[in-house]
N, C-alpha and C positions, 0 to 999 in steps of 0.2 A: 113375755109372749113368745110366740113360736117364732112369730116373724123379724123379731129383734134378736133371737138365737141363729136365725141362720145367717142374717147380716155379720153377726158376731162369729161363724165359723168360715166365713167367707175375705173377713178382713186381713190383708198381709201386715206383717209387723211395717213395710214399708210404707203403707199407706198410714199407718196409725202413729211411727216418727213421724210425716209427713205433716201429719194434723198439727202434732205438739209444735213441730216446729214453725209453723205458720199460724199458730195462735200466740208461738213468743216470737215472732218476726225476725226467726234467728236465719241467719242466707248463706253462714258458710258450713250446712249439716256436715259434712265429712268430719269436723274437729271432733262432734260429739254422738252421743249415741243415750239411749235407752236402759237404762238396768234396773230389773229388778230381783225380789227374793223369790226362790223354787223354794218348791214345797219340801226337797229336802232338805233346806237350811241355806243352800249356798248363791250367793249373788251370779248372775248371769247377765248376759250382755243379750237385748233383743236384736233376735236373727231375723233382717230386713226380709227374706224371702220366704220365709214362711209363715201358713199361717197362725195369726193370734193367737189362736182357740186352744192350738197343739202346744204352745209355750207357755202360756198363763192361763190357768184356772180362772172363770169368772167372781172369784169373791177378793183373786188377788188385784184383780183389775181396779188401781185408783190412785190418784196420784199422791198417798204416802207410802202408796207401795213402788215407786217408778218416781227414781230422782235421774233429772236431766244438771249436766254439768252445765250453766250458762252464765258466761260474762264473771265479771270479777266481782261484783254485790251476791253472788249465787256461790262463787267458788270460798268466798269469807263466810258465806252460812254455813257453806258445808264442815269449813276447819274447825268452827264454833262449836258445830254438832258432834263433829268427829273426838273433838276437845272434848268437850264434858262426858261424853261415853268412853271417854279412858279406848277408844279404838285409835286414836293419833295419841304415840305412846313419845315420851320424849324426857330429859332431864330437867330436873327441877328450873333450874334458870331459864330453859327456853319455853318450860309453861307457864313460867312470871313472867316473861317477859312477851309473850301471844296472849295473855290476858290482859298485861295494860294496855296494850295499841287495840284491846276490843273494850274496856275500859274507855278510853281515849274517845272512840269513835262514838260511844252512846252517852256519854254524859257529858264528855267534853272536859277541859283542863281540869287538874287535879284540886282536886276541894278536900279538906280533910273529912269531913260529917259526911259530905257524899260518899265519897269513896266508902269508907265504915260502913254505912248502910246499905251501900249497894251492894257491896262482899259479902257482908251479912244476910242479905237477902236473896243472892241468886249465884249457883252453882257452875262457875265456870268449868272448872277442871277437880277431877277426885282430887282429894286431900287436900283443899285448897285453903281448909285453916292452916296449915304448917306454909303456906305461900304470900299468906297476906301482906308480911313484912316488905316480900320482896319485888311482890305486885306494885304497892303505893310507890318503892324506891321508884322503878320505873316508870312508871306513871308520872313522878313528877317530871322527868324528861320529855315530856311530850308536848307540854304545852305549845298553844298554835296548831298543831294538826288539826286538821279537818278530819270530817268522817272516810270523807273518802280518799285523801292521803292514809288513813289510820288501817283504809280495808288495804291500801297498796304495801304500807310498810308491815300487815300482818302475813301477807302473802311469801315475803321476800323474807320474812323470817320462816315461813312456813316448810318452801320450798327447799330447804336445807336442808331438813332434819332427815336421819335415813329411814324413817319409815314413814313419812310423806308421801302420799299416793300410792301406797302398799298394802295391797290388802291380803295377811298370809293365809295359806291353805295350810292345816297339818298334814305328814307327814313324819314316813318313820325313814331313816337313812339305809345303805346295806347292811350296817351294822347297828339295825336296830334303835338306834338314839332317836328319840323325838325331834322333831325341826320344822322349819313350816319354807314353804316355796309360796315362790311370789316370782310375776311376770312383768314386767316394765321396759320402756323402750331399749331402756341397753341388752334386756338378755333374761335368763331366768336366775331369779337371785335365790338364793340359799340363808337361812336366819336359825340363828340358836338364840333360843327366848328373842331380845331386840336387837340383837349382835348379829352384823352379817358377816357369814363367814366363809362365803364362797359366789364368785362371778361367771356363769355361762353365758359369755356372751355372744350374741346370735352371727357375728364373724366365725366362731369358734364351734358352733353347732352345725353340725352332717345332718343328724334328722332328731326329730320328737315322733315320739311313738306310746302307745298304752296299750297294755291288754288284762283286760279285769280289772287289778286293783294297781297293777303295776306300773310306774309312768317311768320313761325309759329315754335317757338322754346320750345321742352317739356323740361323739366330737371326732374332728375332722384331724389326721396324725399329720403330723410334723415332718417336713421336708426329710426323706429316707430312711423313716418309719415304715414295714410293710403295712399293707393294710388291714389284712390279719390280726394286726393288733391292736386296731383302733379301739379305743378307748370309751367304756360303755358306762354309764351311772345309773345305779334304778333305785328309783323311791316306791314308797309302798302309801298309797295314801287309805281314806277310812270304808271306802267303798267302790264300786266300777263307775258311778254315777258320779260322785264327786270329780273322780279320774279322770272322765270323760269332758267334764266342765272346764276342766283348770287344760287340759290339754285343747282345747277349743279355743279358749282364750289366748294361748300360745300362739295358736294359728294366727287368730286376728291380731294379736299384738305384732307378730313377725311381720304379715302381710302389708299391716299401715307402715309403717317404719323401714320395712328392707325391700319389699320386692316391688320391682318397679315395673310390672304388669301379670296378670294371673295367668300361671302356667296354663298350654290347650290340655283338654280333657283325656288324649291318650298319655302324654308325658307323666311321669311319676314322680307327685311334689315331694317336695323338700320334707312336709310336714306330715305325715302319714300316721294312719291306722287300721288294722283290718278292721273290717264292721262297719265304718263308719263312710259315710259319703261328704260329710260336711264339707265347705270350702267355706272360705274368706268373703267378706259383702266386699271390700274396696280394696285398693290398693293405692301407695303413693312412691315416689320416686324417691330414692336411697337417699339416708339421710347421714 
C-alpha cells in the first residue's frame, strides 16, 4: 500500500540496525553492522544515516539477503556457509580439519557408520570426496567435545587461515595483471589468486582516493624522501560503482580501527574523493 511505502522511504538504515538489533538483544551494536548484496553484484555495508529506500531495493529487503555477524553459534554458521561455497578458500588439511570440529559438533564422537553417512549425505566443503580420509582421521581426535567447544575450536582454526574474513574485490594491477583487493583491520591487502602478496598498511597510507574506475593508493615517504616523490599505486577495478564501494569500505574499515575521533567538516580527511561526500557512521580509538 501507499502507506507502507512511504514508512519504507522514510526509514533510516539506523533505525532498521536498531530494530535487528533489539529483536537479537545484541547491546554492544558498534562491533557489528548490516550487510547486504547491491543490485550490482557487490556486498555492501548498511549506511546508518541514510535512508533505507535509497540503499536497498524493496525485493532485496529480507533477512537472506542481510546477514548480521552475531555471537560465536552465528560466526560458526557463517564459516560453514562460507566452507561449502568454496568462498573460505584454504588447503586441503585445514578443510579436513574445519569439517571434523563441525563433524564433531553435530553428531558428536566419532562413529564409523556415522561418520560414512553423514559425509555421504551432506556437502561440507567442494571436493570433499578426496577429504574424507582425512576428515574421519581427525575426527577421531575429538572425542569429548562438545558442541560448543567444537564451534570454539572451529573458530580458532578458522581465524588463521589467510583469507578468513576476506572478502576480494577484482582488480587489475598497473601492469595489467589480474589480482583482487581486500580491506581488513591491518590495511588494504593485495592477493594473487589466494597468495597474498603485498601489505598497505594503514600506518603506511597518506590517502585513498578513486576516480572512475581507478582506486588510488598514496603512501606516506620515508624520513628525507622529498615529497615529490611519494609514492603512488593505482588499481583499475570492473566499474566506478564497484570502485566507489570498496573505497567506502576502506573508509569505514580505517575509521573503526585508526581514528580516534571524526575529523570537523572543514579539515580535509585522510580518506578522500572528488564527488563523493560520504563519511564514516563511527569511530574507535587507535588500536
Amino acid at each position: 500500500t501507499s502507506s507502507l511505502k512511504n514508512v519504507f522511504q522514510k526509514i533510516l538504515g539506523c533505525d532498521f540496525f536498531n530494530k535487528v538489533c533489539g529483536h537479537l538483544k545484541l547491546l554492544e551494536k558498534e562491533y557489528f553492522g548490516l550487510e547486504f548484496r547491491h543490485h550490482n553484484g557487490s556486498y555492501v555495508w548498511l549506511e546508518l544515516l541514510k535512508p533505507l529506500a535509497k540503499q536497498i531495493k524493496r525485493e532485496y529487503v529480507s533477512a537472506a539477503n542481510l546477514m548480521l555477524l552475531f555471537y560465536r553459534y552465528l560466526f560458526a554458521l557463517q564459516i560453514k556457509q562460507d566452507l561449502s561455497n568454496g568462498s573460505l578458500t584454504c588447503n586441503d588439511n585445514s578443510a579436513a580439519l574445519l569439517v571434523s570440529h563441525i563433524l564433531q559438533a553435530e553428531i558428536g564422537d566419532y562413529d564409523e557408520e556415522l561418520d560414512a553417512h553423514h559425509l555421504e549425505n551432506k556437502q561440507y566443503v567442494p571436493n570433499q570426496e578426496y577429504l574424507d580420509h582425512k576428515i574421519i582421521r581427525f575426527h577421531k581426535k575429538h572425542r569429548g567435545h562438545t558442541p560448543a567447544q567444537s564451534d570454539v575450536h572451529l573458530l580458532e582454526v578458522a581465524r588463521k587461515l589467510d583469507m578468513y574474513g576476506i572478502r576480494p574485490h577484482p582488480a587489475h594491477d598497473g601492469e595489467g595483471m589480474r589480482i583482487n583487493l581486500a580491506v581488513t583491520h591491518m590495511g588494504v591487502l593485495v592477493f594473487q589468486g589466494n597468495t597474498k602478496i603485498n601489505t598497505f598498511s594503514w600506518a603506511k597510507i597518506r590517502k585513498l582516493s578513486f576516480k572512475r574506475r581507478h582506486f588510488l593508493i598514496k603512501l606516506h615517504t620515508e624520513a628525507g624522501v622529498s615529497t615529490e616523490l611519494c609514492q603512488a599505486v593505482l588499481f583499475t577495478m570492473a566499474s566506478r560503482d564497484i570502485c566507489k564501494t570498496f573505497w567506502k569500505m576502506c573508509v569505514e574499515y580505517h575509521a573503526f580501527f585508526r581514528l580516534a575521533e571524526e575529523p570537523k567538516p572543514q579539515q580535509k580527511s585522510l580518506l578522500s574523493s572528488k564527488g563523493s561526500s560520504f563519511r564514516y557512521r563511527y569511530s574507535k580509538g587507535y588500536q
